[in-house]
N, C-alpha and C positions, 0 to 999 in steps of 0.2 A: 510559528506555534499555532497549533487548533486546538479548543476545547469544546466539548461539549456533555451535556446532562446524559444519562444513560440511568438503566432500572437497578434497583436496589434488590436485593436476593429476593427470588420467589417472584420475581417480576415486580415487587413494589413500585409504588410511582409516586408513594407520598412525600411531600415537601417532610425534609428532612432524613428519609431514608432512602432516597436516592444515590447514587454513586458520580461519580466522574470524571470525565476520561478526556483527558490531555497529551498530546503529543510537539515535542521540542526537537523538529531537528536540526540536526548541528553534521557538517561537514566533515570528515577524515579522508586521511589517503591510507592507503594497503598498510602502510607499515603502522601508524596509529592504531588502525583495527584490529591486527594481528597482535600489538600488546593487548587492547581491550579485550579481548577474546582471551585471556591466562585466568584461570579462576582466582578463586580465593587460596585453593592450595596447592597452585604453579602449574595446574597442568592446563596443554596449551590443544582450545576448541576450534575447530574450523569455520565453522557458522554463526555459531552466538554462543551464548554461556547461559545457563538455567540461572532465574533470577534469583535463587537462594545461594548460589555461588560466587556472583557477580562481588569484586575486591570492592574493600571497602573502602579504599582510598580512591576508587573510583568516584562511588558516589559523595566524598567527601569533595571529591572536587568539582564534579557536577555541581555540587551545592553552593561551593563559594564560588564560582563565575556567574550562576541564576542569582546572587544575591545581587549581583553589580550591574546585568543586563535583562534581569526578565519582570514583565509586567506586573505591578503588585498584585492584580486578582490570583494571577498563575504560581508567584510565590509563594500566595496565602498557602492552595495547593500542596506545590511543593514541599515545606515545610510542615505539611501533615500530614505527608505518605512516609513512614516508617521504612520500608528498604523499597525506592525508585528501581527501576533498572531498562537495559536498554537493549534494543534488535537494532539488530543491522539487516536495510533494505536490499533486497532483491527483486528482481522483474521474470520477467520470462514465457515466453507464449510458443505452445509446443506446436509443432509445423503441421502433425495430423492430430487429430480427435479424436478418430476411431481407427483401432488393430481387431482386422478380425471383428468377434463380436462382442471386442469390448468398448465401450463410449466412455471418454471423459468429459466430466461436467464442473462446473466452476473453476474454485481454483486449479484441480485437475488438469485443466487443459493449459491455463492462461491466469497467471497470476500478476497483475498490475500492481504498481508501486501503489502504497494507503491511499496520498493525496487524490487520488482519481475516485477513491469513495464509492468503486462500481461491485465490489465483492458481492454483494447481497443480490444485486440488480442484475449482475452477468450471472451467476448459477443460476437464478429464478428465470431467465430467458434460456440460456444451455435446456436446463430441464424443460418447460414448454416447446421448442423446438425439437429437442429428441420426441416429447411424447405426442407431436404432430406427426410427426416424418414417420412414426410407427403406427400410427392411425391412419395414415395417407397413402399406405403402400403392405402390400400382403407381401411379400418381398423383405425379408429381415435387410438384408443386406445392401437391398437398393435404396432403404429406408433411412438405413447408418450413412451410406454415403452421400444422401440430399441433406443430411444432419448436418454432415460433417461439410457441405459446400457453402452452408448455409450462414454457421456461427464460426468456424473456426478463423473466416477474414474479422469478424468482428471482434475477437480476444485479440488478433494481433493488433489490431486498429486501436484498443484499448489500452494495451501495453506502447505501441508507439504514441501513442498522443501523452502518455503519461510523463513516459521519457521527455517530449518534449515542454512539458511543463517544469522538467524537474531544471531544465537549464538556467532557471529564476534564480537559483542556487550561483550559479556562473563557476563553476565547475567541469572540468574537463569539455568544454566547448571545440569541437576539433572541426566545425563546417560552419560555411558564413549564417548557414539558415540557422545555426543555434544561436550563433551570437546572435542576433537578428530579436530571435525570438528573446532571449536574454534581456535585452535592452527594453522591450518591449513587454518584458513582463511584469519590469518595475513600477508600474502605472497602476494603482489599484482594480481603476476601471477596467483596465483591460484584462486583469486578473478574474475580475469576475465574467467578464466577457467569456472567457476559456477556459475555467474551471467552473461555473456557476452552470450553465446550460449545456448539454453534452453533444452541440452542434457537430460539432466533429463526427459523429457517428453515419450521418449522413453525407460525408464528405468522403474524398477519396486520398488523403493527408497520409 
């Protein structure tokens, strides 16, 4: 589980009208998800379910397993959000950037599983790097492809390292370096070792 403090409507930031934002994840396999994905009036979503459809015996049961395993601050939480509801993760880092003269930027290009926390910090780099590579070159096109040389190893790198944190989970480990890393993740320390500083980025992993 992560939580953390976020702004209150209108950007507030005062103590008490603040908001926040908690995330609980919990492991399923294909056929799990594929119920969780039936809304509230049977019909059956491929991706996720819109949180005003999400069954209510779902979240009814969400709630009594969080009463017996989850941390009291986060129950407090819990028990004061009115309808919870839940995404199902996906990853994904697309092999080019740029078609032609069109450039993807952020999630666009490369979208990394939450726990890597890099959403804000990868488009904010995507974008300064397109609007270098177009200030560096009168050449539209020679401009998108030093773009594209530039960041598009870095969303995969971002997306692969993520993957590899998610093995903490010890979920579908199918190569010794997962389990490896698995084992290895169990350690607080080391957790923050490899999720806390984004050393990776400078590695070739």
């Amino acid at each position: 589980m992560i939580g953390y403090p976020i702004s209150g409507f209108d950007n507030d930031l005062r103590p008490g009208r603040r908001r926040y934002n908690f995330i609980w994840y919990r492991v399923a396999d294909p056929q799990t998800l594929r119920k969780m994905c039936i809304d509230e009036e049977g019909h059956q979503h491929v991706f996720s379910v819109a949180p005003p459809l999400i069954r209510s015996d779902l979240i009814a049961q969400m709630r009594a397993e969080a009463e017996h395993i989850m941390p009291a601050a986060f129950l407090d939480c819990l028990r004061n959000i009115k309808r919870p509801f839940f995404t199902p993760i996906y990853d994904f880092s697309s092999p080019r950037m740029v078609f032609r003269r069109t450039a993807l930027v952020g999630d666009a290009a490369s979208s990394a599983r939450p726990h890597m926390g890099f959403g804000v910090a990868k488009a904010g780099g995507d974008a300064q790097a397109l609007a270098q590579a177009l200030a560096g070159h009168d050449d539209i096109d020679v401009a998108l492809a030093r773009y594209n040389a530039v960041r598009q190893p870095i969303g995969e790198r971002i997306v692969r390292h993520g993957r590899l944190l998610g093995t903490h989970l010890g979920v579908d480990l199918k190569t010794d370096e997962d389990r490896k890393m698995c084992k290895l993740l169990q350690d607080h320390r080391a957790m923050m070792d490899w999720i806390a500083v984004p050393n990776f980025l400078g590695s070739q992993r």
